[in-house]
ZAMARGU-4260 file (C-alpha; in steps of 0.2 Angstrom, whole numbers, plus 5000, padded with zeros to 4 digits):
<rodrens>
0) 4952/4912/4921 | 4937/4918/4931 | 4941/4926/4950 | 4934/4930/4963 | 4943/4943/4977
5) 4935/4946/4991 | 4940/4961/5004 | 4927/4966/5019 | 4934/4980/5023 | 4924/4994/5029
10) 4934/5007/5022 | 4946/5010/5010 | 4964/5002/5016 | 4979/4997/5009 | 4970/4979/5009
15) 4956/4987/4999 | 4966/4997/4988 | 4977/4980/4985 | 4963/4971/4981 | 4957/4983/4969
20) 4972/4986/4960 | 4977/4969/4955 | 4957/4963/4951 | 4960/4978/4937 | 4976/4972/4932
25) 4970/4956/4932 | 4956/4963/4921 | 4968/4972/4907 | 4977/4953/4907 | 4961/4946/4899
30) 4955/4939/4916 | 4937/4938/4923 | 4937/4946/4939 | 4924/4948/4953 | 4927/4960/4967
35) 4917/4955/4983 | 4914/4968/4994 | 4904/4969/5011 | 4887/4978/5011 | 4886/4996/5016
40) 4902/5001/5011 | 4897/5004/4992 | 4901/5022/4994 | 4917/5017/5004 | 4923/5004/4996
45) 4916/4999/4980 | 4913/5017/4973 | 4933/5019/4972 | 4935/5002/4966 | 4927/5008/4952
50) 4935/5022/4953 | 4953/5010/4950 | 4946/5005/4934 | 4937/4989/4942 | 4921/4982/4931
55) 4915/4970/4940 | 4909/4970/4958 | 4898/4958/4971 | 4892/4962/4987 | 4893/4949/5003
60) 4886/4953/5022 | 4903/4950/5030 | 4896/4953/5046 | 4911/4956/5059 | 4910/4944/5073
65) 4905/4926/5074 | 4886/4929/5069 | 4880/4912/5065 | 4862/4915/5054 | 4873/4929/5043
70) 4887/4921/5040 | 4877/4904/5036 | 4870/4913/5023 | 4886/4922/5017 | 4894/4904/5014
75) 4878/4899/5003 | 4882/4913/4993 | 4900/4909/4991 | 4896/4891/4988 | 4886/4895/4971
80) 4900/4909/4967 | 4912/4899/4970 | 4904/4887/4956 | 4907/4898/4942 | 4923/4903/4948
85) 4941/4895/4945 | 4950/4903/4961 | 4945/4911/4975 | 4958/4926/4985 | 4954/4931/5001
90) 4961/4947/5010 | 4954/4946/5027 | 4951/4935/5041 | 4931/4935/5039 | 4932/4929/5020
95) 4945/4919/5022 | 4934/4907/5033 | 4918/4909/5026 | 4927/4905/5008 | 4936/4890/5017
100) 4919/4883/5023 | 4910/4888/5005 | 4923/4876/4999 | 4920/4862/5009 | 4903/4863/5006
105) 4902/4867/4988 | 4902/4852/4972 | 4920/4856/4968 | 4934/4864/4979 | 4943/4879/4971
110) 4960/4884/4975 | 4959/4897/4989 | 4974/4911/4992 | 4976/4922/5006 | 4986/4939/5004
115) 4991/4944/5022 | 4993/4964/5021 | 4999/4968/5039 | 5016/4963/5050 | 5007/4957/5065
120) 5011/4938/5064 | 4995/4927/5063 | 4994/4915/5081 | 4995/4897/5075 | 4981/4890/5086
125) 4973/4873/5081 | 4960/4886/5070 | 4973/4893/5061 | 4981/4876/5059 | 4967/4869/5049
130) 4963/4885/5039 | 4981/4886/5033 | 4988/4870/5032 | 4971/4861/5025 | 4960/4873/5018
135) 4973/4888/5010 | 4982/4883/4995 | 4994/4900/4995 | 4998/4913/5004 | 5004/4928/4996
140) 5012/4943/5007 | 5017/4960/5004 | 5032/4960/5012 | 5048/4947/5015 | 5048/4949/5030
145) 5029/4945/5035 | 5033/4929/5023 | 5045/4925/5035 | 5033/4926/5049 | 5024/4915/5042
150) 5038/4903/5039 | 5043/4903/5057 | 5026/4900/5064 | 5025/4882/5055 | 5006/4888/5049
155) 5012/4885/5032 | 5026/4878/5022 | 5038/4888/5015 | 5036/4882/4997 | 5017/4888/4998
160) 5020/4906/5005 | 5026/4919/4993 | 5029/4939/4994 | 5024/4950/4982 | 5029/4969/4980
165) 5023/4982/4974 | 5010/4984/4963 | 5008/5005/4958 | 4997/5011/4946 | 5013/5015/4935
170) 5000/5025/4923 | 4994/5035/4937 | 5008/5039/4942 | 5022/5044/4931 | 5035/5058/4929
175) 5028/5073/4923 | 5029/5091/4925 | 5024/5100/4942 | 5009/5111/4940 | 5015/5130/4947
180) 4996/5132/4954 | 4996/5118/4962 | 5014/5120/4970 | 5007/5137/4975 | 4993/5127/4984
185) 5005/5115/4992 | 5016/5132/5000 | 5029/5137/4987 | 5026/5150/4972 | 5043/5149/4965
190) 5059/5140/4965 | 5061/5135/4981 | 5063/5116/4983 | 5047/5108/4991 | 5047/5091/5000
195) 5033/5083/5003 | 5026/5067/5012 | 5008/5059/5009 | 5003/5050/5024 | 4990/5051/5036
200) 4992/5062/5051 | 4997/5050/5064 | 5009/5046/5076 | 5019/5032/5068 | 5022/5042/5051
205) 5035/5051/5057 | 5031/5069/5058 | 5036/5075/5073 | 5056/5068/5066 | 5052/5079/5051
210) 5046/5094/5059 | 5063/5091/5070 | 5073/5088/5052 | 5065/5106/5045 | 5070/5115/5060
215) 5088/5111/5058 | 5086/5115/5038 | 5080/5131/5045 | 5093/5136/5057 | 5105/5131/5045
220) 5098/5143/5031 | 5094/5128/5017 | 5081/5137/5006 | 5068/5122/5006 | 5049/5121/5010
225) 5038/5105/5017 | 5022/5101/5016 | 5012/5086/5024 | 4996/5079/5014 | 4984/5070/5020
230) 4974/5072/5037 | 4971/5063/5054 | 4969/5065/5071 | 4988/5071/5074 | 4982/5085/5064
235) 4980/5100/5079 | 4996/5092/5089 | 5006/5093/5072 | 4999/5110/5071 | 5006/5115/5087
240) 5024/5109/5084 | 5026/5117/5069 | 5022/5132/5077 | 5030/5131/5094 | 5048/5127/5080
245) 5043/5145/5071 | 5040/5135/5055 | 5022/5142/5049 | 5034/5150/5033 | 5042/5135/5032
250) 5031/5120/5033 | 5012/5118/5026 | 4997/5106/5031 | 4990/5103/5014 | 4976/5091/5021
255) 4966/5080/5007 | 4973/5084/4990 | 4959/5074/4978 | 4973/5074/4963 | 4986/5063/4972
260) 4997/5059/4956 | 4996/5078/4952 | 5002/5082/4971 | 5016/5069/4971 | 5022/5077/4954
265) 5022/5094/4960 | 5039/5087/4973 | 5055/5089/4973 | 5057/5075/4986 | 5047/5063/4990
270) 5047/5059/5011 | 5043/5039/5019 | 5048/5041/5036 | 5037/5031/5048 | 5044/5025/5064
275) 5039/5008/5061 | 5034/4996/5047 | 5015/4997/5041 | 5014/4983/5028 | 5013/4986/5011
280) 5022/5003/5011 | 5008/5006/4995 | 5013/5025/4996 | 5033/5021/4993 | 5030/5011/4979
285) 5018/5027/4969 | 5033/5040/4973 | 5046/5029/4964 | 5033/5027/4951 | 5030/5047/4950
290) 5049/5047/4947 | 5050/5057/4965 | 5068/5059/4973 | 5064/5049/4988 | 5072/5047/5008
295) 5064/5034/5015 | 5065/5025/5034 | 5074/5009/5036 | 5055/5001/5039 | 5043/4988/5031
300) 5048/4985/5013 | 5060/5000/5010 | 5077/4987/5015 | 5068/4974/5002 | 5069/4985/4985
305) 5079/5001/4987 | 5099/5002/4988 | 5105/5016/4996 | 5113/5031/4983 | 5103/5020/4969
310) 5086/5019/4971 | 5081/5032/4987 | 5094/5038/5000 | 5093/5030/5016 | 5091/5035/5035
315) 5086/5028/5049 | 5069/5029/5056 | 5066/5038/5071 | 5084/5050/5068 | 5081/5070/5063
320) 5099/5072/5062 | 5102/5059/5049 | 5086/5065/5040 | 5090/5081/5042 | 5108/5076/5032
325) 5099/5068/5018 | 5087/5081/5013 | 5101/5094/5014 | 5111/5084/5000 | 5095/5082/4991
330) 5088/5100/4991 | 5107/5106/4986 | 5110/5094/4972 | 5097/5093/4958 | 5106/5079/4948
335) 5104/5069/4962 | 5088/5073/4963 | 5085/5068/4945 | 5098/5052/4945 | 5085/5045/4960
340) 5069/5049/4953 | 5073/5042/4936 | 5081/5026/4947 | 5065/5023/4954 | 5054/5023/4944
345) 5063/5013/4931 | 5063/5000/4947 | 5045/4999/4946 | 5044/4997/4928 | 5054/4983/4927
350) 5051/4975/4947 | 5036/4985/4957 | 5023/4989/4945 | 5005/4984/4946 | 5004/4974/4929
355) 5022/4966/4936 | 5012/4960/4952 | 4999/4954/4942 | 5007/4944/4928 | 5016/4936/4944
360) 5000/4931/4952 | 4993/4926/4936 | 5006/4913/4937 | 5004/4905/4953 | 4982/4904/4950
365) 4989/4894/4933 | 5002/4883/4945 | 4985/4879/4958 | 4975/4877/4944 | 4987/4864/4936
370) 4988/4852/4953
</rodrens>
């Protein structure tokens, strides 16, 4: 098949990253596949694209607003790609209309899919109406329970709107031994077990609840070490807290670590504790895949796939008591740390992988294209 994905987003997000993932996968499937990207984010957006492995790589305006001249000239373009192309997947609003109009326009209509990456539920105005139930012939989310937002809102029917977890680079990321240098980097230069959470530093990721969790590990003598990895604004207020809870020895602010796999390897236990649910959940999905011991929030996708005691252990989000609890049994019990992390990652072998997502979508374009 020859596809075309489109994403305009200006940086790289979960959307981006989703988009990039599968057009590769789609790729190593024997598929032709087209990234289209919006212009001036080449460095932000395409360069890591091909950084994922992906080959082949278009650029549109995507201007952001109604802007009536740009966007003429935006569906033009689509029109002659979409004349060469057998499906169309859009990930954002912007495309999704300008490919909708492209294919009203153009000699032959190709099937259009929409993957809806975030939990906010799409207002079913007359607009949304038309684009939806006339001019989308699947929606793909990445979550059940944003499917069933869309169910519930009437914009589409429940036989055309599917969810689709997952999809980690299990190559990336796989088990493998723990560089000592890099553990030293990350705050720990021997045994001690180190727990670790790769998020951005705001206010939703929960780690004011984890700084609370490690103050109670602390007081309670459990020999363990935590280290955030990634940056944001929260950066100086995180800062503060671990301070003002005497926990400089105890807990480290890594910032960007460019070797992600490596870092996530370098765990003991793995930590996904935001205080609400932000989509895709992409970074669960790459710890199970690194094989990590994981305690994950009760949020987004994490009651979907994982069992609690099978896949991850459980807590609820918000609660530092409770995660307190469940880091204490992991950081006293190795065998459960290795029971968990072999668990999950043979859970996205077999379920959450990105050649799994892949081969699944595959399926449905051959379905569109069969009607």
């Amino acid at each position: 098949m020859k596809i075309l994905q489109l994403v305009s987003c200006r940086g790289w997000s979960s959307d981006a990253y989703w988009a990039a993932r599968v057009t590769r996968e789609l790729e190593r499937r024997g598929h032709e596949v087209t990234l289209g990207c919006r212009a001036g984010t080449e460095e932000r957006v395409a360069a890591r694209a091909r950084r994922e492995g992906v080959t082949r790589l278009a650029t549109f305006d995507f201007a952001g607003g109604l802007t009536p001249r740009r966007d003429a000239a935006d569906v033009r373009h689509l029109a002659r790609a979409l004349a060469a192309t057998d499906v169309v997947h859009v990930h954002r609003g912007k495309e999704h209309w300008l490919a909708a109009v492209a294919n009203r326009i153009g000699r032959a209509r190709r099937p259009l899919v929409r993957t809806r990456h975030i939990v906010q539920a799409v207002r079913p105005h007359a607009g949304n109406r038309w684009l939806y139930r006339h001019a989308t012939d699947l929606v793909v989310t990445v979550s059940e329970a944003i499917r069933r937002q869309y169910v519930a809102s009437r914009l589409v029917a429940p036989g055309r709107v599917i969810a689709l977890l997952g999809g980690a680079d299990a190559e990336a990321f796989r088990p493998h031994a723990a560089d000592p240098a890099l553990r030293a980097r990350l705050g720990v230069n021997d045994g001690t077990p180190l727990i670790g959470m790769v998020a951005g530093l705001r206010v939703m990721k929960g780690h004011a609840v984890t700084v609370d969790a490690a103050a109670t590990l602390k007081a309670r003598g459990v020999d363990a070490h935590i280290v955030f990895i990634g940056q944001g604004r929260w950066e100086e207020r995180v800062r503060r807290m671990v301070k003002e809870r005497g926990l400089d020895e105890r807990v480290t602010l890594a910032g960007f670590v460019p070797d992600v796999p490596a870092a996530m390897a370098a765990l003991d236990v793995a930590l996904y504790v935001p205080l609400e649910s932000d989509g895709m959940s992409r970074v669960v999905f790459e710890y199970l895949a690194a094989g990590r011991a994981l305690v994950a929030a009760r949020t987004g996708v994490v009651p979907e796939i994982l069992q609690d005691g099978a896949h991850a252990l459980l807590v609820p989000a918000g609660d530092a008591a409770a995660l307190e609890h469940a880091l204490g049994r992991l950081v006293a019990d190795a065998a459960l740390r290795n029971r968990l992390g072999a668990a999950g990652r043979q859970l996205v072998e077999s379920e959450y992988s990105g050649a799994r997502l892949a081969e699944r979508l595959e399926e449905r374009y051959a379905e569109l294209l069969d009607h």
